[in-house]
C-alpha positions as CSV (number, residue, x, y, z in Angstrom):
1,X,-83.4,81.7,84.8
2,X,-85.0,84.7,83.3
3,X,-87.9,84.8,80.8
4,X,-90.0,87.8,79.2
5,X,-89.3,91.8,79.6
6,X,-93.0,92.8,78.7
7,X,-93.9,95.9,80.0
8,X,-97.2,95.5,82.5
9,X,-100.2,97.1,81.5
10,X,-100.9,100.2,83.4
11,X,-103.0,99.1,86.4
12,X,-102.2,95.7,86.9
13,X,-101.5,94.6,90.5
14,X,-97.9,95.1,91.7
15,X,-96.2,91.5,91.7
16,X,-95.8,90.2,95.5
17,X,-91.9,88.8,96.2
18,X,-92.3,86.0,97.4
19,X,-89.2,83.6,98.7
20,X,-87.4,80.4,96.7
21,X,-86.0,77.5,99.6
22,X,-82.4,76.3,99.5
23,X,-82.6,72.5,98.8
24,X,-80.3,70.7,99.9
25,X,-76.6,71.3,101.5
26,X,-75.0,73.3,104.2
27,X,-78.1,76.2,103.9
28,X,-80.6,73.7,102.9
29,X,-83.9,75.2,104.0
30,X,-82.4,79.1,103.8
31,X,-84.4,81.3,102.0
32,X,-83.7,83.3,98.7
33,X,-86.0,85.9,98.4
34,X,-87.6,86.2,94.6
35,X,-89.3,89.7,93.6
36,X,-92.0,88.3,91.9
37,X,-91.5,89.8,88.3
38,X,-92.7,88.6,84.8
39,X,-89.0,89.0,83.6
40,X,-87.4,86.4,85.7
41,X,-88.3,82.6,85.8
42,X,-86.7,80.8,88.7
43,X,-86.0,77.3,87.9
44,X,-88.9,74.7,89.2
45,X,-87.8,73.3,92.5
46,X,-88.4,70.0,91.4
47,X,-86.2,70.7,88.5
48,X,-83.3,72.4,90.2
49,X,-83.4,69.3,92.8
50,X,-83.2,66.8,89.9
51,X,-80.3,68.8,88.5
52,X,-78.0,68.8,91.6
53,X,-78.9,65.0,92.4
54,X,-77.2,65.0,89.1
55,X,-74.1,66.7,90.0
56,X,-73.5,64.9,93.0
57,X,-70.1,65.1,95.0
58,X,-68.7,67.3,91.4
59,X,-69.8,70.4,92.8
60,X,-67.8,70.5,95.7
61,X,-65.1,72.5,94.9
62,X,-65.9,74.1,92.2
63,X,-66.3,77.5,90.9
64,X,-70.5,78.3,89.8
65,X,-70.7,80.5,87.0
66,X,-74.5,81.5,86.6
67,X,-74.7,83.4,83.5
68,X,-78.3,84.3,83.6
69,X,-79.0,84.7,87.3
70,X,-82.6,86.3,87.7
71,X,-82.7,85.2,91.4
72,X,-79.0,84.1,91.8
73,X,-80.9,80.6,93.6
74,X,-78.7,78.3,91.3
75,X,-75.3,80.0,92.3
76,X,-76.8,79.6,96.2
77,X,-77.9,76.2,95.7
78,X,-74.5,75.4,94.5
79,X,-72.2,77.1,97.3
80,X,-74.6,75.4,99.9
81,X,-73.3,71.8,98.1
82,X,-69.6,72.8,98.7
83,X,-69.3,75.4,95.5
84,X,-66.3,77.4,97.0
85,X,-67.4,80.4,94.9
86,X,-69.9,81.5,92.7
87,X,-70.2,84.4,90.0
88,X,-73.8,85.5,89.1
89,X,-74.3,87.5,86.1
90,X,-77.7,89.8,86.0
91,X,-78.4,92.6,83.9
92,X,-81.6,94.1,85.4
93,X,-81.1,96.0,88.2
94,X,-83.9,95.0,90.4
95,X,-83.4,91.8,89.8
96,X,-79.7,92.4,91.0
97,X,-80.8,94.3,94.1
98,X,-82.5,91.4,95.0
99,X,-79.3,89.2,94.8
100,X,-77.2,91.6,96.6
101,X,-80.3,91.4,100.2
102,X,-79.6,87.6,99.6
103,X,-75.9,87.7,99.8
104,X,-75.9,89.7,102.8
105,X,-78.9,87.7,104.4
106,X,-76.6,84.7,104.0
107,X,-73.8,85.7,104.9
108,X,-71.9,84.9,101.6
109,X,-69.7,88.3,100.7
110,X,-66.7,86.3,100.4
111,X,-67.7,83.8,98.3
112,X,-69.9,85.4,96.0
113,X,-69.6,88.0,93.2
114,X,-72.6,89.6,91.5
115,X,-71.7,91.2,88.2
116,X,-74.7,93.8,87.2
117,X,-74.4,93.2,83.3
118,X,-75.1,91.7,80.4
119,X,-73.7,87.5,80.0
120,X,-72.8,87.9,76.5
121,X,-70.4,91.2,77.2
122,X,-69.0,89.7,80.0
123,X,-68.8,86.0,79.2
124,X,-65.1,85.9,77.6
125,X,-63.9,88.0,80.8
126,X,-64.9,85.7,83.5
127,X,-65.0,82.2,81.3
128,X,-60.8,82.3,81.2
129,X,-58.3,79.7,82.3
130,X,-55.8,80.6,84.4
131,X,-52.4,78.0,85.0
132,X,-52.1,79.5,88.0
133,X,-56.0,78.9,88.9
134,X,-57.3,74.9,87.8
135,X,-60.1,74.6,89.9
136,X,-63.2,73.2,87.9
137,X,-66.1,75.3,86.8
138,X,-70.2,74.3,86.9
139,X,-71.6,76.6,84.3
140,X,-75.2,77.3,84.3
141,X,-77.0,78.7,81.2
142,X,-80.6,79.5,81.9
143,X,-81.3,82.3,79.3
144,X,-85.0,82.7,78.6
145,X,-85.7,80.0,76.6
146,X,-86.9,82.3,73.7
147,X,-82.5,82.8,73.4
148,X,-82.6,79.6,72.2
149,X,-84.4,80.2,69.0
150,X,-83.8,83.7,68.5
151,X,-81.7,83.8,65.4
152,X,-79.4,86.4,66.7
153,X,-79.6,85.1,70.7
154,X,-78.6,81.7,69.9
155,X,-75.4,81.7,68.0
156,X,-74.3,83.9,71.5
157,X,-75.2,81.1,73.2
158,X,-73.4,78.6,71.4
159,X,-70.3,80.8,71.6
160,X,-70.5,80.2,75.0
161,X,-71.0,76.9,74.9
162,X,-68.0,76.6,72.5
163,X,-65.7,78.7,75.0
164,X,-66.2,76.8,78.1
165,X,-65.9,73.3,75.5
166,X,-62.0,75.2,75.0
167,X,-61.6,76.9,78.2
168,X,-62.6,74.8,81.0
169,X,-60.3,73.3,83.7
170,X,-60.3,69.4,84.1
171,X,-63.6,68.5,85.6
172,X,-65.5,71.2,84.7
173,X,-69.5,70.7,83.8
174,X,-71.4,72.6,81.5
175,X,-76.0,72.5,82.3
176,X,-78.0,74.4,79.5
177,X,-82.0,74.8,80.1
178,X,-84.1,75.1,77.6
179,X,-87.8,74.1,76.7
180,X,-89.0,70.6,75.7
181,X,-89.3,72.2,72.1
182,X,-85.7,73.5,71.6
183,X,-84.1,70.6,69.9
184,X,-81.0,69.9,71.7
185,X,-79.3,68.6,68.5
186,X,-78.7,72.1,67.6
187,X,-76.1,72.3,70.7
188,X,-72.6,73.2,69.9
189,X,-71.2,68.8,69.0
190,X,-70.0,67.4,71.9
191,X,-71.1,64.2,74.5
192,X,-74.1,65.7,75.9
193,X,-76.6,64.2,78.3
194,X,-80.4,65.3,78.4
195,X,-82.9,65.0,80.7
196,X,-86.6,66.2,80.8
197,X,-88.5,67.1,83.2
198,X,-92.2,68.1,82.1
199,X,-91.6,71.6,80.2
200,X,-87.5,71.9,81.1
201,X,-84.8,70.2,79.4
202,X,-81.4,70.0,81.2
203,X,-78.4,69.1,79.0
204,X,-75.2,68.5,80.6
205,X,-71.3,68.2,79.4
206,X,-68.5,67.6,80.6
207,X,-65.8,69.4,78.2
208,X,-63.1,67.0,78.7
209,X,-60.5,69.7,78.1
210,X,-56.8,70.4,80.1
211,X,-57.4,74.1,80.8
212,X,-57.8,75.7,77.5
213,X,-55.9,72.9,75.2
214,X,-58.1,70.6,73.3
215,X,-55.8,67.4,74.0
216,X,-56.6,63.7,73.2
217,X,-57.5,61.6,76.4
218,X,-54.8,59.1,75.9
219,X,-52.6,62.1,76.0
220,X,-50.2,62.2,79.5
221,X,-49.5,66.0,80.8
């Protein structure tokens, strides 16, 4: 969800927060308030509506991993569709702060945990399969879409890709963003399904995998 970390010019107006609306589910209409920063790009509202029309009934019950946070409104969006947890990772601290007054304005301590760092760090930590613990993750990777081309950047992301693809429980849904220049060929192989939307591409996948163990389909367990 995030974009550029330029520094302002000295003397530039100070950016006004402003507030991004819940769309749909049990806090459709709730309010997520957004700092107004260059270094954080929500996702479009028509976009972010498209994507969850998408997901349908398979977020319910899920665990939301937002990796890239900014304003944490995809990890809200998805507990308000029946997510019974999310886990937002944000490295900048205002940017955190801001998460933290939305969790307490909604109410959502004990389903929510905000992890102030960096997604590539942290990723292997909280992307782990647990026997005793199957329920299904919804990834989200919104880097800035710069990540994507950035020779060091994107190999990190396709590790991540790669370790939800082996990781995952049953059931479990993977949603990159990118731009409509990144050519989603490039994507770690797997069944993926792209949609555009003016500027944003969305590319989902489901990784098909028995929690951790890369087994045929035909395979019983």
């Amino acid at each position: 969800m995030k974009s550029n970390s330029r520094t302002k010019p000295k003397g530039t107006a100070k950016p006004k927060a402003t507030k991004l609306r819940i769309i749909g589910g049990d806090m459709g209409g709730r309010t997520v308030t957004y700092h107004g920063e260059e270094f954080t790009r929500p996702m479009r509202d028509s976009v972010r509506e498209n994507l969850f029309n998408i997901l349908g009934r398979g977020i319910r019950g899920t665990t939301a991993f937002d990796l890239f946070a900014g304003t944490g409104v995809l990890a809200f969006e998805a507990i308000s569709r029946g997510a019974v947890r999310a886990v937002a990772v944000e490295p900048v601290r205002k940017a955190a702060e801001q998460i933290r007054k939305t969790v307490d304005h909604l109410d959502l301590e004990s389903k929510f945990t905000l992890v102030q760092g960096d997604a590539f760090a942290v990723a292997n930590r909280l992307l782990q399969c647990s026997g005793e613990d199957d329920t299904p993750w919804v990834v989200f990777l919104s880097p800035p879409y710069r990540f994507w081309t950035d020779p060091e950047m994107f190999p990190k992301l396709s590790a991540i890709i790669r370790r939800v693809q082996s990781h995952a429980p049953p059931g479990s849904i993977l949603v990159a963003e990118t731009d409509h220049t990144f050519d989603t060929d490039r994507l770690p192989p797997g069944d993926w399904d792209v949609r555009v939307y003016g500027i944003t591409r969305l590319a989902f996948i489901e990784p098909g995998n028995h929690c951790g163990l890369n087994l045929p389909d035909s395979l019983e367990i």
